[in-house]
N, C-alpha and C positions, 0 to 999 in steps of 0.2 A: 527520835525527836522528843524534847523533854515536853512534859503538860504548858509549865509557864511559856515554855519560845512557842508552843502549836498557838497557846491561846493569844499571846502578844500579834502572833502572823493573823489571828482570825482563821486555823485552820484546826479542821477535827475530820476523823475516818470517812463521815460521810460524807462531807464535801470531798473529800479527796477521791474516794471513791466514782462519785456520783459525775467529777470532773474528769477524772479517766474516762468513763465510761461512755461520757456523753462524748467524749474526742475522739474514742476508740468506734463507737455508733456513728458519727457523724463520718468518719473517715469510711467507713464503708459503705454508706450513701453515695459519697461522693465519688469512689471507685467500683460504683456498680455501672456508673455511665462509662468509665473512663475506656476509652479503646486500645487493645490489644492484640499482640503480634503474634504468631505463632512460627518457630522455624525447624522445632526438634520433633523427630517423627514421636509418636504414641507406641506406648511400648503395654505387652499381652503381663510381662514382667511387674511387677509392684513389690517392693520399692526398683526403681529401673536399675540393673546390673551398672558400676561402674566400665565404664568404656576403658580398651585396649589402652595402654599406654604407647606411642606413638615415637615418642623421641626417642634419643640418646643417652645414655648415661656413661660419659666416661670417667676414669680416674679424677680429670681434673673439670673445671667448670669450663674454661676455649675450650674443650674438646665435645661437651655434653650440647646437646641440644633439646629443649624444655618441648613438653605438651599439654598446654591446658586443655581440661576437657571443654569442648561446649556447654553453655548455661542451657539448661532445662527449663521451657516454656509451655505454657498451654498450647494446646492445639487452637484452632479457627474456630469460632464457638463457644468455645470452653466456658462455663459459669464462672464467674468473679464471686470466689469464696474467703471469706474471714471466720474466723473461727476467734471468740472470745470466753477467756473460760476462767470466772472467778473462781477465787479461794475459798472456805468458809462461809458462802454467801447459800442460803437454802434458796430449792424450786419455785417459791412465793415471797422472793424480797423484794422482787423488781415489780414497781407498780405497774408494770403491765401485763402481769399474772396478780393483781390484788395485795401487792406490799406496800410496805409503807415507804419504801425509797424510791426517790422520784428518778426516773429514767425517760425523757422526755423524748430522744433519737431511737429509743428501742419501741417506745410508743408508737411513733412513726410509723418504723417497720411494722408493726402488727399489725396496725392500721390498715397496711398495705397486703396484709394476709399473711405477712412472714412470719409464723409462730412454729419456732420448736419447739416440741413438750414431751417429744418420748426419750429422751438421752437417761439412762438407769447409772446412776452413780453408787460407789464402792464410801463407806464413812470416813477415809481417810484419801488425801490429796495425791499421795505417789500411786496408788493404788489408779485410780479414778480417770489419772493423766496417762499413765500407761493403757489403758484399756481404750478409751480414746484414742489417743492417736493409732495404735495395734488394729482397734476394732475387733480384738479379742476379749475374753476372759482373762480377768488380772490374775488370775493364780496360774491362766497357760501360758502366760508371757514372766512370768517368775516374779510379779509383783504383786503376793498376797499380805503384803505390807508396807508400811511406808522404806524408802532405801534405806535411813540411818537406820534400822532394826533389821536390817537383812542376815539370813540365817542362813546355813550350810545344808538347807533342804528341799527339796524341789516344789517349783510355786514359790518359794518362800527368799529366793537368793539373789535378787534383784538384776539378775543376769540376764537382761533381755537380747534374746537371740533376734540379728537381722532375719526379718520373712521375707 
């Protein structure tokens, strides 16, 4: 978006930002009530092994008969989890650790006791997200850089193996 069309709309990073965030915050207020079904057993396995294929597969499509897997649900209980994870934004931007951008629904939450503060980040973004959602070490999951610079060397070739 060019400078003149952001500023004719009235719109700059932090609003845009701060408007995400407060919808992304709000929505998970709102689906921490919301009730939930559970129908797929809980598996000892993480990430859960793809399920047997079931149908058919012949030469032609009349012949073949399809199997979708079943969708994967929380169990009875299960916490109602959101996971938001900015870009470039440091441990102290959000005024609810003492920055200057206002985050009013994350306010909320804290409020409420809900503070995360130990998640230990890597200086670059591929790195940071790999390790997260793995819950490994970024160089044991082959991301000791960002992807576009990925290299022919172990830790370092963005080749992240299913665990």
């Amino acid at each position: 978006m060019s400078d003149d069309y952001s500023k004719k709309l009235g719109l700059c990073r932090r609003n845009l930002l701060l408007g995400t965030t407060s919808l992304v915050a709000g929505s998970a207020v709102m689906s921490a009530t919301a009730p939930r079904t559970a129908t797929a057993a809980t598996s000892e396995i993480l990430p859960t092994p793809e399920p047997p294929f079931k149908g058919t597969i012949e030469r032609t499509l009349k012949g073949s008969v399809p199997d979708f897997p079943k969708s994967v649900e929380a169990p009875a209980g299960a916490p109602n989890v959101l996971l938001i994870m900015t870009d470039d934004v440091g441990f102290g931007a959000s005024s609810v650790f003492g920055g200057p951008i206002q985050t009013p629904n994350f306010q909320r939450l804290a409020d409420r006791g809900l503070r995360y503060n130990t998640f230990h980040t890597t200086s670059l973004c591929s790195p940071t997200r790999a390790a997260l959602i793995t819950g490994r070490n970024h160089h044991s999951v082959a991301s000791g850089n960002i992807t576009e610079f990925a290299t022919g060397y172990p830790g370092y070739n963005s080749l992240v193996d299913r665990i």
